[in-house]
LUMGUKE-237870 format. One record per residue (C-alpha): residue in one letter; x, y, z; residue number from 1. Coordinates in steps of 0.05 Angstrom, whole numbers. Example, Ala and Ser with C-alpha at 12.3 -4.5 7.8 and 13.67 -1.06 7.14 Angstrom:
% LUMGUKE-237870
residu u v w num
a 246 -90 156 1
s 273 -21 143 2
% end
This chain:
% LUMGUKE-237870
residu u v w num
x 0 0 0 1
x 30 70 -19 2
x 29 126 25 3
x -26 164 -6 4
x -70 104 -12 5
x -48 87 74 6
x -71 165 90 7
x -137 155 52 8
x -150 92 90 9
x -133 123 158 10
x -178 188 136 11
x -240 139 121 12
x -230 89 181 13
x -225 150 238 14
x -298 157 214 15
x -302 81 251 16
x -288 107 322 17
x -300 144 360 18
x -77 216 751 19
x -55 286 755 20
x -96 335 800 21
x -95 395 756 22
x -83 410 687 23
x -9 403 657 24
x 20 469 636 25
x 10 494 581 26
x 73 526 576 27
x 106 452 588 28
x 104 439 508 29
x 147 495 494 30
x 195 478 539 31
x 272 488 504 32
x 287 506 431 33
x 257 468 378 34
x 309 435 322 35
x 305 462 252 36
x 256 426 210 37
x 299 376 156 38
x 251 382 102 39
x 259 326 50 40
x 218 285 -2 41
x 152 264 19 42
x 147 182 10 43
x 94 158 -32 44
x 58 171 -96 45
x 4 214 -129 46
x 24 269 -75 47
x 39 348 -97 48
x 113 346 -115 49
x 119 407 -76 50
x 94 371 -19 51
x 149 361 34 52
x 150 321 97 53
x 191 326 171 54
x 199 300 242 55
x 178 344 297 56
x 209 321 363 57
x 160 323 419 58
x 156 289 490 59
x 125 222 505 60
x 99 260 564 61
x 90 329 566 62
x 87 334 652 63
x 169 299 637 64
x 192 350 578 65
x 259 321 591 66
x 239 240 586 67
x 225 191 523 68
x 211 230 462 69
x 164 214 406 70
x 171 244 330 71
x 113 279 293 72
x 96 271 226 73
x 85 330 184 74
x 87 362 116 75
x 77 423 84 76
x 62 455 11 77
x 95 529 17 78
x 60 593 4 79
x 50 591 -68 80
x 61 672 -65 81
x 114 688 -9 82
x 96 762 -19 83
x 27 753 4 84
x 50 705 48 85
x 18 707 125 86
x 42 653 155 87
x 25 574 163 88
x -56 545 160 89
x -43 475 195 90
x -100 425 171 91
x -129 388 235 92
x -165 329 225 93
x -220 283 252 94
x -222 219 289 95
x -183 207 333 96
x -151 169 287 97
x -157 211 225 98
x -92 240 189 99
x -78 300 149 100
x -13 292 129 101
x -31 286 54 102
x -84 344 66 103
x -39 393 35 104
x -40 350 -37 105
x -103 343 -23 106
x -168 384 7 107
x -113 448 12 108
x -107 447 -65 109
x -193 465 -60 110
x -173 520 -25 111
x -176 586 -62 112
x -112 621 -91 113
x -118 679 -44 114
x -114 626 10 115
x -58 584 -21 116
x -20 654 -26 117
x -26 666 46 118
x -8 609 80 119
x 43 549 75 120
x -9 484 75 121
x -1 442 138 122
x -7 367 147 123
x 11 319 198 124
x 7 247 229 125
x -27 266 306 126
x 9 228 363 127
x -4 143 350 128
x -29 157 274 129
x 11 133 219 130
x 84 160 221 131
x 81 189 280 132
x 101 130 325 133
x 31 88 308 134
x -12 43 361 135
x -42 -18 356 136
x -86 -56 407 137
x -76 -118 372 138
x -147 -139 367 139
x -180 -191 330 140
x -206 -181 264 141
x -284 -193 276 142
x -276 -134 334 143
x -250 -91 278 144
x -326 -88 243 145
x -353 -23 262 146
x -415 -53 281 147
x -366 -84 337 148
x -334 -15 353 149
x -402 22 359 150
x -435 -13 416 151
x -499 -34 390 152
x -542 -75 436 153
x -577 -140 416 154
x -648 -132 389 155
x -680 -135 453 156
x -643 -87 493 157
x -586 -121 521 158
x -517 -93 534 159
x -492 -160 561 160
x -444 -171 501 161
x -431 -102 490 162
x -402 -99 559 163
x -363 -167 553 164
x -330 -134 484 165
x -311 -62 524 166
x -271 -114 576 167
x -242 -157 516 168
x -223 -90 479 169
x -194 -49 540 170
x -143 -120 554 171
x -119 -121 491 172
x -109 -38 486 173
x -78 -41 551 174
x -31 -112 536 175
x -17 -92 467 176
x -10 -6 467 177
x 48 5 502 178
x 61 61 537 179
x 39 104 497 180
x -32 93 492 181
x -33 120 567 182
x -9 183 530 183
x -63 195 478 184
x -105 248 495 185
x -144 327 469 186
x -93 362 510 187
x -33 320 483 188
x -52 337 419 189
x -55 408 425 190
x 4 410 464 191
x 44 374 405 192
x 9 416 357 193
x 47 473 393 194
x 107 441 391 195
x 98 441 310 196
x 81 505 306 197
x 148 525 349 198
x 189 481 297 199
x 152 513 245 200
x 182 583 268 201
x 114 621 265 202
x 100 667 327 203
x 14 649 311 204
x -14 593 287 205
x -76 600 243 206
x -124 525 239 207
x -177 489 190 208
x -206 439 238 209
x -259 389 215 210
x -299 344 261 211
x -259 323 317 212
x -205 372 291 213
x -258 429 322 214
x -249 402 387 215
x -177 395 376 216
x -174 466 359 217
x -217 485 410 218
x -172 458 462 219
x -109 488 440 220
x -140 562 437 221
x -155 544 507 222
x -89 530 527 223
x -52 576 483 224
x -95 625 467 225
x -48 682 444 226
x -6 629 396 227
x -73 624 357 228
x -82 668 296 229
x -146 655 252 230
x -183 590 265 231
x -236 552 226 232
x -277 502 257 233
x -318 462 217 234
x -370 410 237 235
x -360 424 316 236
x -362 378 368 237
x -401 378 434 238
x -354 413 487 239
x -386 386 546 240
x -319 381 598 241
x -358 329 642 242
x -380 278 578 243
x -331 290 526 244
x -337 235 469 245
x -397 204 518 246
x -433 275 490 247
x -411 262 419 248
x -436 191 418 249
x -501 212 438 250
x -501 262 388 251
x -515 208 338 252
x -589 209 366 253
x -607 280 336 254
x -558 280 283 255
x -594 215 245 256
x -665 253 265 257
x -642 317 230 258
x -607 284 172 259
x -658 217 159 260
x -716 263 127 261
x -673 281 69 262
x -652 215 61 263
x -733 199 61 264
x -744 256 13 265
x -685 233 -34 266
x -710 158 -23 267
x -776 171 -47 268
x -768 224 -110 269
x -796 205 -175 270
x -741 180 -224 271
x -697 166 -173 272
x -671 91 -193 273
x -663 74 -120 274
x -736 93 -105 275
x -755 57 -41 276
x -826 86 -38 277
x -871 129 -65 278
x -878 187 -2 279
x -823 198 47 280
x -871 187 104 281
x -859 117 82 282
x -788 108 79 283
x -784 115 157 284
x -824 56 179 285
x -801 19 116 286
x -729 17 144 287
x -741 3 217 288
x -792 -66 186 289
x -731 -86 153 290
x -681 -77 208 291
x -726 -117 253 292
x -736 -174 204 293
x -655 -178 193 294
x -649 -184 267 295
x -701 -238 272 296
x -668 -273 205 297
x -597 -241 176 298
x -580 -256 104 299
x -511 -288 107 300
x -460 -224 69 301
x -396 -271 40 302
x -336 -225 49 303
x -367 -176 101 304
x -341 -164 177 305
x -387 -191 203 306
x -406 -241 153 307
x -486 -224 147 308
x -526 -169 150 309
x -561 -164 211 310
x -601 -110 232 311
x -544 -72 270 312
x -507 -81 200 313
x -566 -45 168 314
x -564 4 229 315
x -499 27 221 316
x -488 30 144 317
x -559 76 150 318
x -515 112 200 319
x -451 116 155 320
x -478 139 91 321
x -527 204 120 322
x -456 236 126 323
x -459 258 53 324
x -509 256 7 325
x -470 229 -43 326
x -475 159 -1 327
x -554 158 -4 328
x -555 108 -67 329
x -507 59 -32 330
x -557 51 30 331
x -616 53 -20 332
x -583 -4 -58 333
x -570 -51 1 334
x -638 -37 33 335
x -671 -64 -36 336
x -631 -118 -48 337
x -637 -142 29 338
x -723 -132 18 339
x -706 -183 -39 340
x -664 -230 13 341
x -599 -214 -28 342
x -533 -166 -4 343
x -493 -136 -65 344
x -420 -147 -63 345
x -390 -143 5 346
x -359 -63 14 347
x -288 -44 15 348
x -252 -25 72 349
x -183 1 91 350
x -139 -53 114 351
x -138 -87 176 352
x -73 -56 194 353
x -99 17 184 354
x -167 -4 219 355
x -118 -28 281 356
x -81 31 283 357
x -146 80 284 358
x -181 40 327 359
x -125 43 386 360
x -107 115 373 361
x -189 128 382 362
x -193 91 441 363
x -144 115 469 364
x -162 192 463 365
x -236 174 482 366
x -225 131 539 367
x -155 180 565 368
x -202 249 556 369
x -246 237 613 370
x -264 177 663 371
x -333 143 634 372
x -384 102 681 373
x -371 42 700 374
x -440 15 724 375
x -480 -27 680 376
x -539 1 700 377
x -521 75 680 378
x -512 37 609 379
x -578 3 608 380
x -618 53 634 381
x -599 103 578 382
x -603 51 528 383
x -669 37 553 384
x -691 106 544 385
x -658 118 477 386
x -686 53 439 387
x -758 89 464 388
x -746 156 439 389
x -691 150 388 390
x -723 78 343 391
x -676 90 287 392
x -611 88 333 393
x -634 36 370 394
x -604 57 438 395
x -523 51 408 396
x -508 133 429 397
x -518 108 500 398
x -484 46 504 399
x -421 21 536 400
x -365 24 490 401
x -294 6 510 402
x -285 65 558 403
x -336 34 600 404
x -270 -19 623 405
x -214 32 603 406
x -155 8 660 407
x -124 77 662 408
x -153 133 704 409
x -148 204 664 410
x -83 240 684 411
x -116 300 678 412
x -187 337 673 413
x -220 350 610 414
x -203 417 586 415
x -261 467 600 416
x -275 510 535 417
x -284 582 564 418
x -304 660 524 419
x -232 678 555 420
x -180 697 495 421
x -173 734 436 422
x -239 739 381 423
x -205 704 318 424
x -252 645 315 425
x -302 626 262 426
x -347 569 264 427
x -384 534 200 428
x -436 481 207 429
x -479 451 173 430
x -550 446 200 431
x -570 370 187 432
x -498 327 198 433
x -513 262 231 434
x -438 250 265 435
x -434 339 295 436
x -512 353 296 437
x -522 426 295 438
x -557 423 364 439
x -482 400 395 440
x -448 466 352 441
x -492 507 386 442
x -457 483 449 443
x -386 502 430 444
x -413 565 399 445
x -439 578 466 446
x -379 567 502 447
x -334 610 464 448
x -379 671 473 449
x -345 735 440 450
x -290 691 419 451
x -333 664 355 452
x -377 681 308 453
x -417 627 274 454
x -436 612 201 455
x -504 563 199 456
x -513 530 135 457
x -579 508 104 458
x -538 439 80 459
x -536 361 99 460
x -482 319 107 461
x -420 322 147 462
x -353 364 133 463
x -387 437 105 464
x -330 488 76 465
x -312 456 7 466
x -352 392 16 467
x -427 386 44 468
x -437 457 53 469
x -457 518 -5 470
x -424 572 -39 471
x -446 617 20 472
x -411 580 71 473
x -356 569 28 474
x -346 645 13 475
x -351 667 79 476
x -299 614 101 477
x -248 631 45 478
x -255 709 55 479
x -244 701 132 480
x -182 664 129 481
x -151 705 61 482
x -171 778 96 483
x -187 761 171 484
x -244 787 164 485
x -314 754 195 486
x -384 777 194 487
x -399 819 253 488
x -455 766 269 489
x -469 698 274 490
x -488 682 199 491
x -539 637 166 492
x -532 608 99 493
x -594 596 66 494
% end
């Protein structure tokens, strides 16, 4: 597998995942003077040729500056006008597990000239990803199937199995990780992130953040707040500093309940060739029938993890493709052929070894960011309540995933998002995206007070500026980061 075609793989399976007293210092990543950059070659093919690629030295564990070092991945496309240049736009991505480190051949090259002029293009492996001394938990391939790593409960209710997979999970992350899955964590990450911009040279860092990137982003404007220069967060995260990812799991309940009508609509146009009913009132109860009948009878799925498609299958593929539009016809499809009793081919996925390296690194961040219950009952009793008011999640946004047996205590509390810093923050979201539902934005927009302003934009899917957004959005984005300059009001995009 080339490089390019490893970084794709990594950027598709982070979509699969999701004790110290006080907080370290944030002042502990900048600790001594960073080594020049040796900027060389980028390995791999179909990349930029100006794309270049180096190591950026940072500690193991940033409360020991001094102890076991680990090296970052990154990569850069320069300012394609160094006359107009501002400094360096460092491309955060989702996950955990997600990399960016080909962003800059990539998504930067949709950016717009003025952009490309103003900023060198920054990519990089996050701590455990990739090149940038990767994780693995070892696990057994049938655990890899997302349907696995989302904790769906059985048909009737039960978490039983979902809680004996969290304990099988957590041994294997905690016998196979190594040390440094105890040191995967938000605040890590933005503390390395400081580190790179340090190596880089620049005084101000200026962000694109997507998904998990926003909360990434959010974090390190918390903790170094006058290193940040213009930030973008798109798709944002629930900042909840008690819940963390436990918030962003249950986001899943509103986002499918925002984004499933268009799916409905799109599912029951005329013409459509993947027409699955003639109104879109229909569509609904058409797809919970069918789940119910696959988890009464699967249809055996040759070549699939796991090998059928149940009704959790059908669950989380429905879940899967409302992030973009574009994946409607692929759920259409499978929901047609499995009314006929058939499956079409089984889908492609990344590689086991990519799939093991996402799935510790997300684990790992999820389960380090903040301690999760670790009573059954809290489990069952959401799940309970979910299933009731949420049908087409079937309770999996309040279920026990592996954090519920995670062996290692946090070494640190979550860090609290705050309205305290500098106003160079704009936020884009879309308002139906099933994985960072619009209702959960509203949170971190909240948080950040004066800080932010916020662009709302009449769009589905997940991933808005230059993907599942509109022009609007897009314009606004572009003209903030190329001029600085945001509307003086939180925005809506019709």
């Amino acid at each position: 597998m080339t490089k390019t075609k490893r970084n794709a793989a990594l950027l598709a399976a982070s979509a699969f995942v999701l004790g110290l007293t006080a907080p370290l210092s944030a002042s502990a990543s900048t600790t001594g003077a960073p080594a020049p950059l040796d900027w060389a070659k980028c390995e791999g093919s179909g990349l930029d040729p100006r794309q270049q690629c180096a190591t950026v030295e940072v500690p193991l564990d940033h409360a020991d500056p001094g102890g076991r070092k680990i090296g970052i991945a990154v990569s850069r496309i320069p300012s394609e006008n160094p006359r107009a240049r501002r400094g360096a736009l460092l491309l955060i991505p989702g996950g955990p597990g997600g990399s960016s480190l080909n962003n800059p051949s990539g998504k930067g090259q949709k950016l717009p000239q003025e952009v490309r002029d103003a900023y060198d293009l920054i990519g990089f492996d996050p701590r455990g990803v990739g090149r940038s001394a990767p994780v693995t938990c070892g696990l057994d391939h049938a655990d890899l199937a997302t349907s696995e790593l989302r904790p769906w409960p059985a048909p009737d209710g039960s978490i039983t199995k979902n809680l004996t997979t969290a304990q099988r999970l957590s041994d294997a992350c905690a016998r196979n990780g190594g040390e440094l899955i105890r040191h995967l964590s938000t605040a890590d990450n933005a503390r390395d992130i400081d580190r790179v911009r340090a190596a880089l040279g620049e005084r101000r860092l200026s962000a694109w953040g997507v998904s998990y990137g926003t909360y990434v982003g959010a974090v390190y404007s918390q903790l170094f707040p006058r290193r940040t220069d213009r930030l973008v967060l798109d798709s944002n995260d629930d900042p909840d500093h008690t819940r963390v990812a436990r918030a962003w799991l249950a986001g899943h309940e509103q986002g499918v309940e925002d984004t499933f009508p268009e799916f409905a609509k799109w599912a029951s146009a005329p013409g459509n060739p993947d027409r699955l009913a003639d109104t879109a009132q229909e569509v609904r109860p058409l797809f919970l029938d069918l789940a119910a009948k696959l988890d009464r009878d699967p249809i055996p799925w040759p070549g699939a993890n796991p090998q059928e498609l149940n009704g959790n299958v059908l669950r989380q593929t429905m879940l899967d493709s409302l992030y973009a539009p574009s994946r409607f016809p692929g759920l259409a499809q499978l929901i047609l052929a499995a009314r006929r009793g058939t499956v079409p081919p089984a889908p492609a996925g990344p590689p086991d070894s990519v799939l093991q390296n996402v799935t510790a690194v997300g684990a790992g961040t999820l389960c380090n960011d903040v301690a999760w219950p670790r009573s059954a009952a809290v489990y069952e009793e959401g799940v309970a309540r979910s299933r009731t008011k949420y049908p087409l999640t079937a309770g999996m946004p309040r279920n026990a995933m592996v954090c519920a047996a995670w062996p290692f205590p946090p070494k640190e509390p979550p860090v609290r998002i705050t309205d305290r810093g500098p106003s160079n923050i704009l936020l884009i979201q879309n308002e139906r995206d099933v994985a960072t539902p619009l209702s959960g934005a509203l949170k971190l927009r909240h948080a950040l007070g004066g800080r932010a302003t916020m662009v709302t934009v009449n769009s589905t899917g997940h991933d808005a500026y230059l993907a599942n957004g509109n022009e609007c959005g897009d314009r606004t984005v572009s003209h903030y980061l190329a001029t600085g300059e945001r509307p003086a009001r939180d925005t809506y995009c019709g």
